[in-house]
Phi, psi and omega in degrees: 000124159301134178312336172287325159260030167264347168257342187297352175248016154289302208271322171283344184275332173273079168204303189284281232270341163274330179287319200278322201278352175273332168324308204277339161312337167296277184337312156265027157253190171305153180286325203260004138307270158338283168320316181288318192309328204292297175338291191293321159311308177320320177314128190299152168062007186243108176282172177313318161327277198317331185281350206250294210283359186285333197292303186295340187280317203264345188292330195235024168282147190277178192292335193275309192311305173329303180277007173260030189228324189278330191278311181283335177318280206306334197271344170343302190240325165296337175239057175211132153243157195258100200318134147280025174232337179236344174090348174250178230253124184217189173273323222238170152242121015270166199308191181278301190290336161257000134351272195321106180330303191283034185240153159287085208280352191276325177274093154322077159249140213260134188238170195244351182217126138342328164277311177294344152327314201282342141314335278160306183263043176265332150008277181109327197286320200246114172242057198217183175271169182229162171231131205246131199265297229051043180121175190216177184265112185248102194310326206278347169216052182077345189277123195219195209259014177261357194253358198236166216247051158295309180307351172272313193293330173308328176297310177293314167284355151246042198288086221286315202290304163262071183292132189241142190243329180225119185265128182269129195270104198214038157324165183257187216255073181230190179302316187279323156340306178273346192242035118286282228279337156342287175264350129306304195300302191320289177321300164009268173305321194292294190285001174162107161326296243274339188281116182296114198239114167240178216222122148317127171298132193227134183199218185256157208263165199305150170110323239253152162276134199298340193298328200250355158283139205280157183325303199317302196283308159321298172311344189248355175292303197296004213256319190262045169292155168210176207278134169254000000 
């Protein structure tokens, strides 16, 4: 007998008795306790622990809170909507920044979320339109570029009325990142040579020691260098 199989039915045997012991914990709460913890587990990163205790945490709230937590839940999608012209998530259509006089409609940076904009105009830096991916391509979940908003940003850049010269590319810098920002240029460049497609730089972030930075990121530090 192998060592795996000597732990293995020690282990499955603590596997049924943590499920049983979380059923029967289920079982003896309250029903409207039990529904929100159920709730709160659909949330991406929040496990069973984390749901039961956001629950009992809320059990001792007072009820005026309750009802501002419950009130901002329901208007979450009834009072936002989704610009049709950059994708991203506002009160109003078209959004505040593509409103807006003082912005720059020639310059375009294409983001992969809604939150990174808030990112970006925290800045301070950037005074141009944005574009919003709703996601990047990832083969391994299906996702490929018809599920992602490129063909709108292609619509938009030949929009004669609004001529655009440079599109910033600012996908994050991991695999699906890059063979989105990959397959944005390549279209582009297909649908207009002439149009300027730059990639956000990527190097070693303020602070940081050169000892503990990986090959990749050294490389893309000497590659994006500039005259100091």
């Amino acid at each position: 007998m192998s060592v795996i199989d000597g732990i293995l039915p020690d282990l499955l045997e603590q596997l049924f008795q943590t499920i049983l012991c979380y059923n029967i914990f289920m079982l003896i709460l309250a029903k409207p306790l039990q529904k929100l913890i159920e709730a709160f587990e659909r949330l991406p990163g929040i496990g069973p622990k984390t749901a039961q205790r956001l629950a009992f945490y809320l059990l001792h709230v007072p009820q005026g809170e309750l009802d501002k937590f419950a009130t901002a839940l329901i208007n979450l999608k009834k009072d936002t909507v989704m610009c049709s012209v950059c994708f991203n998530i506002s009160e109003q259509d078209p959004c505040e920044i593509c409103a807006s006089s003082n912005r720059d409609k020639s310059l375009i940076c294409v983001v992969e979320q809604p939150i990174d904009i808030l990112s970006l105009e925290r800045t301070g830096k950037f005074h141009g339109v944005y574009h919003v991916l709703h996601g990047a391509i990832n083969p391994l979940q299906n996702i490929g570029p018809d599920e992602i908003n490129i063909a709108q940003l292609l619509k938009r850049v030949q929009n004669t009325t609004q001529p655009v010269y440079e599109i910033i590319l600012a996908t994050n810098p991991n695999m699906e990142g890059e063979a989105t920002a990959m397959y944005i240029t390549k279209q582009l460049k297909t649908q207009n040579p002439k149009i300027k497609v730059t990639r956000l730089a990527h190097g070693l972030p303020v602070g940081a020691d050169l000892e503990y930075a990986d090959e990749v990121t050294l490389s893309r530090a000497l590659e994006g260098r500039r005259e100091y």
